[in-house]
C-alpha positions as CSV (number, residue, x, y, z in Angstrom):
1,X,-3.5,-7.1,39.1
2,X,-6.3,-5.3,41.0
3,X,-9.7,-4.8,39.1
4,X,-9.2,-1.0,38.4
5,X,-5.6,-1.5,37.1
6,X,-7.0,-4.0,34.5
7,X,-10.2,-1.7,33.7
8,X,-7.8,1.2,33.0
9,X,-4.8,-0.6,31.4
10,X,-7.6,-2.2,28.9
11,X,-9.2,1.5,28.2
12,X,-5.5,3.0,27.9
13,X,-5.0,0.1,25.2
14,X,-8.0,0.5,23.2
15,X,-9.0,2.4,20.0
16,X,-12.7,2.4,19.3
17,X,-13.5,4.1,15.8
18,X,-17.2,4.4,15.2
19,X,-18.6,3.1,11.1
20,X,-21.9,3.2,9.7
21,X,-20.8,0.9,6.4
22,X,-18.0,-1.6,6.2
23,X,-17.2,1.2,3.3
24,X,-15.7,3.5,6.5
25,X,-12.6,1.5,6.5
26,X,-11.9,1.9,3.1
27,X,-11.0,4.2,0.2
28,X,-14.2,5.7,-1.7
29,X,-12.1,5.2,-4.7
30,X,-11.6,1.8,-4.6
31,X,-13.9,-0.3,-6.4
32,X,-12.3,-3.5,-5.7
33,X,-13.7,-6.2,-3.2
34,X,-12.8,-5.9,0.7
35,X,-9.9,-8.2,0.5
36,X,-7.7,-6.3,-1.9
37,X,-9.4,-2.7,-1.9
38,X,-6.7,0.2,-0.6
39,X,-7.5,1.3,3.1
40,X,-9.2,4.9,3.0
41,X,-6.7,7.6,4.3
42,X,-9.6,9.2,6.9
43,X,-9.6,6.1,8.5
44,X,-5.5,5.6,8.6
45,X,-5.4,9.6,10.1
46,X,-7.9,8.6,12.6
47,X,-6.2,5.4,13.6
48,X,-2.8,6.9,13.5
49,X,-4.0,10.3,15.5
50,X,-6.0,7.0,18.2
51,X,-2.9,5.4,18.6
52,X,0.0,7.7,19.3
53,X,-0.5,7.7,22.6
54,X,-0.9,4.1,22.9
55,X,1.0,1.2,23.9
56,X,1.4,-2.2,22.9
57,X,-1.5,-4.5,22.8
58,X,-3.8,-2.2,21.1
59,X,-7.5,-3.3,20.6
60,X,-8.7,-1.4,17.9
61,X,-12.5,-1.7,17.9
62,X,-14.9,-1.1,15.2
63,X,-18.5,0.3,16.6
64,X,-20.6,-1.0,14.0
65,X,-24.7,-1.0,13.6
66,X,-25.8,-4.0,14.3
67,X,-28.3,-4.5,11.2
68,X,-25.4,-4.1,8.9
69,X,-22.7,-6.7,10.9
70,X,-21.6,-9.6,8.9
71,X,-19.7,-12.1,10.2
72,X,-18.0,-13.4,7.1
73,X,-17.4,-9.6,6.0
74,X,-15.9,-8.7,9.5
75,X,-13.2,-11.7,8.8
76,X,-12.3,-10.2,5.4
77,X,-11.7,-6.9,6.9
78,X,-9.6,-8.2,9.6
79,X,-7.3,-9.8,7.4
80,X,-7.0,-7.2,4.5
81,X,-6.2,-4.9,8.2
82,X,-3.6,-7.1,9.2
83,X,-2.0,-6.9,6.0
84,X,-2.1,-3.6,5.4
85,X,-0.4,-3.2,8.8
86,X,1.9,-5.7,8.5
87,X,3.8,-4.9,4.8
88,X,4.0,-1.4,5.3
89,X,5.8,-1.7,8.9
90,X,8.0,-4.1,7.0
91,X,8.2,-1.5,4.2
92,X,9.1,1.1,7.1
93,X,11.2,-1.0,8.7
94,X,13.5,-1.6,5.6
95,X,13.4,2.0,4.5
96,X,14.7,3.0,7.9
97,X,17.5,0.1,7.7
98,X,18.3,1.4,4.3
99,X,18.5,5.0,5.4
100,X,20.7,3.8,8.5
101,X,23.1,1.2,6.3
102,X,23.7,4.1,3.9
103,X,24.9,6.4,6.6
104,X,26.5,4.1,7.7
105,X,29.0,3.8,4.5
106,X,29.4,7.8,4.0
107,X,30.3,7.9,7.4
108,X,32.9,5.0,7.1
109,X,33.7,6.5,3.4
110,X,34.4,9.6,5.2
111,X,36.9,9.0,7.5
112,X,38.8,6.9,4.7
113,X,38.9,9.8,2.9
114,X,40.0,12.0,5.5
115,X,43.3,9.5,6.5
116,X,43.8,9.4,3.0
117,X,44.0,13.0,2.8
118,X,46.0,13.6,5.7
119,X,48.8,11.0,4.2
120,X,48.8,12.8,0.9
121,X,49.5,15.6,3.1
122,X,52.0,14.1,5.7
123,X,53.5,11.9,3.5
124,X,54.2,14.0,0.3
125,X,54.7,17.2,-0.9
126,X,54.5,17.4,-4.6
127,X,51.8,19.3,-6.5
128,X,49.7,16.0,-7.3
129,X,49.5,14.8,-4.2
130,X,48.6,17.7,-2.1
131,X,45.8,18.4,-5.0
132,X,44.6,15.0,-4.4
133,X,43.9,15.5,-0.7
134,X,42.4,18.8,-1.5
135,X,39.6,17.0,-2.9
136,X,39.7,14.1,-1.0
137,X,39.6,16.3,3.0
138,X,36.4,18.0,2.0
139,X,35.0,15.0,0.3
140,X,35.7,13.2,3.6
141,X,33.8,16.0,5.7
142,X,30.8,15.6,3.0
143,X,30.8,12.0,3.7
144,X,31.3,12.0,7.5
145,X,28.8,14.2,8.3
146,X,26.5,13.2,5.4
147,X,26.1,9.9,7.6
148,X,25.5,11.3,10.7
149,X,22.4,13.1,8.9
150,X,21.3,10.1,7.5
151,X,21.6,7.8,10.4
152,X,20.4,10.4,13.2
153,X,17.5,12.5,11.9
154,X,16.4,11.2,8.7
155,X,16.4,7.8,9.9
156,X,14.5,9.3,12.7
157,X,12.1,10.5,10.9
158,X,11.0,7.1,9.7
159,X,9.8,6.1,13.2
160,X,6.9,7.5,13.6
161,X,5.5,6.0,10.4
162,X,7.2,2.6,11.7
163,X,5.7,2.7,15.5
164,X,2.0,3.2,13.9
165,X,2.5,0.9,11.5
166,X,3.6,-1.3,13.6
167,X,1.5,-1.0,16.8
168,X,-1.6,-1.6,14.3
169,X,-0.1,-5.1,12.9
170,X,-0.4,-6.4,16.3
171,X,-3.4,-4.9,17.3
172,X,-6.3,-7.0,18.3
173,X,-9.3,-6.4,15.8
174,X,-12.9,-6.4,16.8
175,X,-16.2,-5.7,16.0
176,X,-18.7,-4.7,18.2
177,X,-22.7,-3.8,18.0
178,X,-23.6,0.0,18.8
């Protein structure tokens, strides 16, 4: 890979978000220590807003003053990041696979009821029967296309929260002088 490819594919991958305290990263509100405090919603707005043009292999970098750096600090942070990251694409990831599993079974429950309605209706003709399948045929419309809601646009709109989320699990932390 020629020089200028490298140089560019490394700038297309990066995020560089600019801090004056370690503080930056993290909710105001918070008054735990850096390892369990909650992740300030600015900074998860900013990253998100950084990344959504990004591929994989992000480098997000932290531009921080040197007089305040801190090694040890700078470790905690990367971790309680990576964490972060990590159980809510996991949290994502199962909320989509929920979302998708229960379309799944209206859309199966569906059609069961919609054969079952149209052998009440082939099958018989007495008064209880064909009142059965009018519940059951409309039930099984409900159903069918219940599913295909579930599993096409509102598992959908799970994604975008699970691309960010994950993207930033994997991404390469740093911390750099400015």
């Amino acid at each position: 890979m020629e020089t200028d490819e490298k140089t560019k594919l490394l700038k297309d991958s990066e995020i560089s978000l600019w801090i004056d305290t370690y503080d930056d990263i993290f909710s105001d509100f918070d008054p735990r220590e850096y390892s369990e405090r909650a992740l300030s919603q600015d900074f998860l707005e900013e990253a998100r807003r950084a990344s959504r043009d990004k591929k994989e292999g992000i480098e997000l970098i932290f531009l921080a003053p040197k007089n305040i750096r801190n090694p040890k600090t700078e470790a905690i942070v990367k971790k309680r990041l990576k964490e972060h990251f990590k159980r809510h694409a996991l949290g994502f990831r199962k909320e989509k696979m929920r979302i998708i599993n229960q379309g799944i079974i209206f859309f199966i429950l569906g059609i069961l009821f919609m054969i079952g309605a149209t052998f009440f209706i082939a099958g018989h003709q007495n008064f209880m029967m064909t009142l059965l399948s009018v519940f059951l045929e409309p039930g099984g419309w409900f159903l069918f296309w219940s599913g295909l809601q579930l599993m096409i646009f509102e598992a959908r709109e799970k994604t975008p929260d699970l691309e960010f989320y994950r993207k930033m699990s994997k991404a390469d932390i740093t911390f750099r002088d400015y």
